[in-house]
N, C-alpha and C positions, 0 to 999 in steps of 0.2 A: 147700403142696405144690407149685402150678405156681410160684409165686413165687420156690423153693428151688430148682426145675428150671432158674429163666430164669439165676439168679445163678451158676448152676454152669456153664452153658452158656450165654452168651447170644450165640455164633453160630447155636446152631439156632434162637432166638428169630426172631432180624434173619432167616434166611434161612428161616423158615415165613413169615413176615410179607412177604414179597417173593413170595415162590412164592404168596400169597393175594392179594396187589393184582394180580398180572401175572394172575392167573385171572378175579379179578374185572375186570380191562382188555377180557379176552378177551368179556364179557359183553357188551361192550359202554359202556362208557365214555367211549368216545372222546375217548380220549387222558390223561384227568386222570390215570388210577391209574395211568399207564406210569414215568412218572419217577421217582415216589415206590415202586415196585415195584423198578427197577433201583438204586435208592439205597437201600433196604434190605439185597438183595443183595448189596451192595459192600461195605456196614458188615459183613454179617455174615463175609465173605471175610475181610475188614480184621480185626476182630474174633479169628476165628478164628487167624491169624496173631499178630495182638500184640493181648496182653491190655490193653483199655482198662475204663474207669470206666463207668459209666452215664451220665453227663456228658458224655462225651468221644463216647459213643454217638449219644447223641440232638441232640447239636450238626451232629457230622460228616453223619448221617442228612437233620438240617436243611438246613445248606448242601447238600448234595449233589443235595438233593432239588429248591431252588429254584435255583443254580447250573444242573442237568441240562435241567431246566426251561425256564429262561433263554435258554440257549445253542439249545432247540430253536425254540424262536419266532423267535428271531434269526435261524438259519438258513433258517426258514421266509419271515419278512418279506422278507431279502433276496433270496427265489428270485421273490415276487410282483414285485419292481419290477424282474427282469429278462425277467418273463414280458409276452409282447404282452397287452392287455387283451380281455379273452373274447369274444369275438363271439354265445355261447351264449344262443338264444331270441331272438336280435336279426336277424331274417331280412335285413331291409334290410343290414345293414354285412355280415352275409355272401355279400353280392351284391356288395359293391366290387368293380369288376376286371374285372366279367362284358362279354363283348363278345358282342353278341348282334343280330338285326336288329329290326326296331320291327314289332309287330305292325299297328300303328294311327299314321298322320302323326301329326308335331309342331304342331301351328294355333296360334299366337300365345304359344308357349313352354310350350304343355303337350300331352301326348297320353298314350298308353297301351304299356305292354310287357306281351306274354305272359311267363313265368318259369315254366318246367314246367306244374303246372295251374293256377297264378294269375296274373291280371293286375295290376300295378303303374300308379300314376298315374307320370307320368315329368316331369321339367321342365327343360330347354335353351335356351340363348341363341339360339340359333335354329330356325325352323321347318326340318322334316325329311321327307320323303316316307316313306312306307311301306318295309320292306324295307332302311333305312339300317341301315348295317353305326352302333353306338353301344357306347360303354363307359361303365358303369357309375362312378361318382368319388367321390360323397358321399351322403350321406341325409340327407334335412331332413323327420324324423317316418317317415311312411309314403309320400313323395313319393322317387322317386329321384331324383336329380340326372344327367346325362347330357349326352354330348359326342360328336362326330362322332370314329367309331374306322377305323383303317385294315381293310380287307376281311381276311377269314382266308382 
């Protein structure tokens, strides 16, 4: 009986089966069931328009589905390697920049920064009094790196 329903129809097949993956997407999936949802839906469009085979169904289905697929990674890939690299959870490199005055002298290429409520170890090629205007350049671990910055 549904066998006889699919073969008489089998745009409603492709497009219950697309309206099911994109529901199950919606659950939660992230991401898998989205392509093969829209690649259903297309067959069954397709479908509905010009009568194909069941063959011709589940090919088109296929490609379309790793094809859709494809192309999304692809796009995705290429948007990571135009993106700056995250600074996210990495406190130190989100402090490159920062010009700020030294809480604590510089003694023999090392001393201390305030940075809101935390203190930072700091390290410079040269010693620095207290109150020196410094910017921020690198991180090496949890130590900043630092250099004599023009006054704000």
């Amino acid at each position: 009986m549904i066998v006889e329903a699919i073969r008489a129809h089998p745009h409603n097949f492709w497009l219950i089966l697309g309206g099911l993956l994109l529901a199950l997407e919606m659950l939660g999936a992230s991401g898998y069931l989205l392509w093969s949802g829209i690649a259903a839906l297309l067959v069954g469009l397709l479908t509905w328009l010009v009568p194909l085979g069941w063959e011709w169904q589940g090919a088109i289905f296929a490609v379309l589905t790793v094809g859709s697929a494809w192309l999304w990674w692809y796009r995705l890939r290429a948007g990571d390697r135009t993106r700056p690299a995250s600074a996210l959870n990495q406190r130190g490199q989100q402090l490159i920049g920062l010009r700020t005055r030294l809480s604590e002298p510089i003694i023999n290429g090392f001393g201390r920064l305030r940075v809101g409520d935390s203190t930072w170890r700091v390290q410079a090629s040269e010693d620095l009094p207290a109150g020196t205007w410094v910017e921020v350049y690198a991180t090496e671990g949890i130590t900043l790196r630092v250099r004599r910055a023009v006054a704000q």
